[in-house]
C-alpha positions as CSV (number, residue, x, y, z in Angstrom):
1,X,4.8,1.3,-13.5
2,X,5.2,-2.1,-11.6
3,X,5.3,-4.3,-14.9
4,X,7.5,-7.1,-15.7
5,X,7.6,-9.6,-19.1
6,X,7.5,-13.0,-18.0
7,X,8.8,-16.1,-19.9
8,X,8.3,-19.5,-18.0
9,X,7.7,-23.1,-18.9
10,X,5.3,-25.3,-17.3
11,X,4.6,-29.4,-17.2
12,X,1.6,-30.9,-15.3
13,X,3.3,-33.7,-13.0
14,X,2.9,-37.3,-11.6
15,X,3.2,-37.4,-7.6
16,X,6.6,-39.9,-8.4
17,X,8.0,-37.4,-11.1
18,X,7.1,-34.5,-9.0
19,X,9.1,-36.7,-5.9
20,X,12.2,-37.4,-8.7
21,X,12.7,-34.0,-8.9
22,X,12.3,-32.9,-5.5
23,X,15.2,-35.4,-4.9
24,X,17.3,-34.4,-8.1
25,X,17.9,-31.0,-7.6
26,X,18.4,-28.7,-4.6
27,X,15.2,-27.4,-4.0
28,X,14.1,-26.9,-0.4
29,X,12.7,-29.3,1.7
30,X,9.8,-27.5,3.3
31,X,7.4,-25.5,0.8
32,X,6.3,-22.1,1.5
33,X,2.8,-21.6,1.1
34,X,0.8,-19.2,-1.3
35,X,-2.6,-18.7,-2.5
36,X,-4.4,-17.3,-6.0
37,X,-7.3,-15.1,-5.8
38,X,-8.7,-15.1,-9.2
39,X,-11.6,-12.4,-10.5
40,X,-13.0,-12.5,-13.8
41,X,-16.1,-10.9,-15.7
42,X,-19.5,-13.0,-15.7
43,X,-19.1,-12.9,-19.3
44,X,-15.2,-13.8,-19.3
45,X,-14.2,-11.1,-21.0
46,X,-10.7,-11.7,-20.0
47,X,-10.4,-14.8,-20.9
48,X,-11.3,-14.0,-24.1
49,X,-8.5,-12.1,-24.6
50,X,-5.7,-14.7,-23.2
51,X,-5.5,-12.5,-20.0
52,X,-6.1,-13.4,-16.3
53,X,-6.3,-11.3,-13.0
54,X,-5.4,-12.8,-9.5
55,X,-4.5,-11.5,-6.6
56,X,-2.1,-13.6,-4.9
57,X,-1.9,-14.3,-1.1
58,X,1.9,-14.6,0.4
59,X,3.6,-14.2,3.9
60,X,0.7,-12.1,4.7
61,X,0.8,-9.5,1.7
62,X,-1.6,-9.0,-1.1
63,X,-0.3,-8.1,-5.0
64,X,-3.1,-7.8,-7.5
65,X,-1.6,-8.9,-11.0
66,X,-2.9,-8.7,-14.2
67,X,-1.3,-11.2,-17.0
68,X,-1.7,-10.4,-20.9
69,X,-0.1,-12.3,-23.7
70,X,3.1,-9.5,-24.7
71,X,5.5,-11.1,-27.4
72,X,7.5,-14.2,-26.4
73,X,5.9,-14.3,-22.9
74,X,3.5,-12.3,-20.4
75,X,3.3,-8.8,-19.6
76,X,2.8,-8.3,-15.4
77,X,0.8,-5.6,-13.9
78,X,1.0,-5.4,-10.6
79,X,0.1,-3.1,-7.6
80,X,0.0,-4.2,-4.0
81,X,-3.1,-4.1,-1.6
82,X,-3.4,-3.4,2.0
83,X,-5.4,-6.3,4.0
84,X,-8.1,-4.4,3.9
85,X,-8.3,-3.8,0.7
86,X,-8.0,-7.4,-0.4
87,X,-10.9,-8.0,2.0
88,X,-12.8,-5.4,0.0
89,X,-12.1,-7.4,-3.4
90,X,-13.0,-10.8,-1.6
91,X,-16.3,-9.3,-0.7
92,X,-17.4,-8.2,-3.9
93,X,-16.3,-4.2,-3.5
94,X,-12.8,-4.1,-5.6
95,X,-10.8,-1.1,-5.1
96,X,-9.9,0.7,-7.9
97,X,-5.6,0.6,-8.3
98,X,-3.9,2.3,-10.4
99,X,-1.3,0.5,-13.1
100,X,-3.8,-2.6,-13.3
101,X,-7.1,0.1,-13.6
102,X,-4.8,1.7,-16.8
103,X,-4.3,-1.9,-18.3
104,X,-7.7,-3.3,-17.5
105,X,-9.4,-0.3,-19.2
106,X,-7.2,-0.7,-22.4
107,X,-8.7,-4.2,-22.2
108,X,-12.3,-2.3,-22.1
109,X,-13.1,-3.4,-18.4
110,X,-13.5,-1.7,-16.0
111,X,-13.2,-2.6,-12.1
112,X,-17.2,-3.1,-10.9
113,X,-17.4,-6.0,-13.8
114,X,-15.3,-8.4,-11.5
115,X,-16.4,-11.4,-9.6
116,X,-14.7,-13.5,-7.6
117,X,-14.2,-16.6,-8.7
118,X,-12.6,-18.8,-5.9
119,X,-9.3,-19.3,-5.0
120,X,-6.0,-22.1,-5.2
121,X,-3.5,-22.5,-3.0
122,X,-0.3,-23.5,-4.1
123,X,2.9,-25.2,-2.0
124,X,5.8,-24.1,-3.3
125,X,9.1,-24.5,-3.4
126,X,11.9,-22.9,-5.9
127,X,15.8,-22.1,-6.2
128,X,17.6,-19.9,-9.0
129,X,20.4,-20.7,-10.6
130,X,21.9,-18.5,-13.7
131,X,19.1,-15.9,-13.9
132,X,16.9,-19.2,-14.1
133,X,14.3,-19.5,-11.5
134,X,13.4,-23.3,-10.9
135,X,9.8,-24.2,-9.2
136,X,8.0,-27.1,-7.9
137,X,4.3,-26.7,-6.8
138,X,2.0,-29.0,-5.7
139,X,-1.5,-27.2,-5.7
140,X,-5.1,-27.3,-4.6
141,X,-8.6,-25.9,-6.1
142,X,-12.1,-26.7,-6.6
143,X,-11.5,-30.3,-4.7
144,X,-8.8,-31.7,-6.7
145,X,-5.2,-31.1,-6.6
146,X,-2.1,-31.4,-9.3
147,X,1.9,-31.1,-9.0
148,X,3.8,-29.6,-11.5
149,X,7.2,-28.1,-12.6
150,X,7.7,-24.2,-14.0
151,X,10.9,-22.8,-15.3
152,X,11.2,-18.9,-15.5
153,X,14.5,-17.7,-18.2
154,X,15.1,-14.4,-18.8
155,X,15.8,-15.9,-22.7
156,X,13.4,-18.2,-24.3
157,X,15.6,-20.1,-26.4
158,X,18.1,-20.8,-23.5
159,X,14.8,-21.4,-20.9
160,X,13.6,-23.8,-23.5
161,X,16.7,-25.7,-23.8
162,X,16.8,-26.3,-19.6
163,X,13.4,-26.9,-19.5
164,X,13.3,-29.7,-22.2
165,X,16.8,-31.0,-21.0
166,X,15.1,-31.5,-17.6
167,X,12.3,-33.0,-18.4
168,X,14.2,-35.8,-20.9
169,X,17.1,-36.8,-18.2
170,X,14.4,-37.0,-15.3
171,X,12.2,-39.4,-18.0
172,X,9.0,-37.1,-18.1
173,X,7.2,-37.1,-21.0
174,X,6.3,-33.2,-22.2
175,X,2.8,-32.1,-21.2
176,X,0.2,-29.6,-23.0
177,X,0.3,-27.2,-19.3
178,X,-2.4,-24.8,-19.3
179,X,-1.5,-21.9,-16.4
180,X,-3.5,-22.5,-12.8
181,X,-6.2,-19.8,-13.6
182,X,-7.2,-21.8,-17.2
183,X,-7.3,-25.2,-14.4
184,X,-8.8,-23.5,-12.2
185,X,-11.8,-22.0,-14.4
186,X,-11.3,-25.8,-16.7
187,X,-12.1,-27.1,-13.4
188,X,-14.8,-24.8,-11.8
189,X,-16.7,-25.0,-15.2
190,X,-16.3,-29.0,-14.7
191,X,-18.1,-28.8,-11.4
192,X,-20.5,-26.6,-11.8
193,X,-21.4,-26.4,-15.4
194,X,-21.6,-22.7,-16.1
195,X,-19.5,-21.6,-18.1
């Protein structure tokens, strides 16, 4: 099954720390460009359960993930889409596929209860260094956009360490970071008062 754990690290930036560390270490200069799909229940039932489902957008392919909490990180569930089959799940009509179908049902969902929800697109730019990926993104959803840094480890104590160790040389302060999807749906609910 296409699943992976993920353990990453994330502070909400200013456009002159965001700059700082453009400059400080050797990420590129020109950002490649992605963008979030996300689908939820009316009800947010996944939510609910600290879980999120996207598909994302990049160099012209389409993988639907689902995210769950899973011990010191996130469990992954992933299975790509054709471009037709994204379109489908844009419009309303999501295809049934089958590791996220397995997972989703364990979370008592099932595929016709998703909506979409909207979308954010994300310019990004990352290196890796010592089984540490490093990641700058500079984002933008529901009319407003944000910059922030993300560290991925492999180790949460050592990811930790990096993460912190950046943050106090470069001078920013640490952040509470929710994940895009909770700023996205923070935000949509902000603008539109539903939820």
């Amino acid at each position: 099954m296409a699943q992976e754990i993920e353990i990453e690290f994330k502070n909400l930036l200013t456009k002159a720390e965001f700059d700082t560390l453009l400059e400080t270490f050797p990420f590129p200069k020109e950002p490649f460009k992605q963008t979030n799909h996300y689908f939820e229940t009316e009800d947010l039932r996944l939510k609910k359960q600290r879980s999120a489902l996207r598909i994302r957008e990049k160099n012209g392919e389409f993988t639907l993930t689902l995210k769950e909490p899973f011990g010191d990180g996130l469990l992954e569930t992933h299975d790509k889409l054709s471009q037709k089959e994204a379109a489908s799940w844009l419009n309303g009509k999501p295809v049934a596929k089958a590791n996220t179908g397995k997972q989703l049902k364990q979370l008592g969902i099932e595929f016709r209860d998703l909506k979409y929800f909207g979308d954010l697109t994300t310019e990004r730019r990352e290196y890796e260094n010592k089984d540490t990926l490093y990641v700058l993104d500079y984002s933008m959803y529901n009319n407003q956009d944000d910059y922030e840094f993300e560290l991925e480890a492999k180790n949460r104590a050592e990811g930790e360490k990096v993460f912190k160790w950046i943050l106090e040389t470069n001078h920013i302060p640490l952040r509470q970071t929710p994940n895009k999807i909770e700023r996205f749906f923070m935000n949509l609910q902000n603008l539109d008062g539903r939820h």
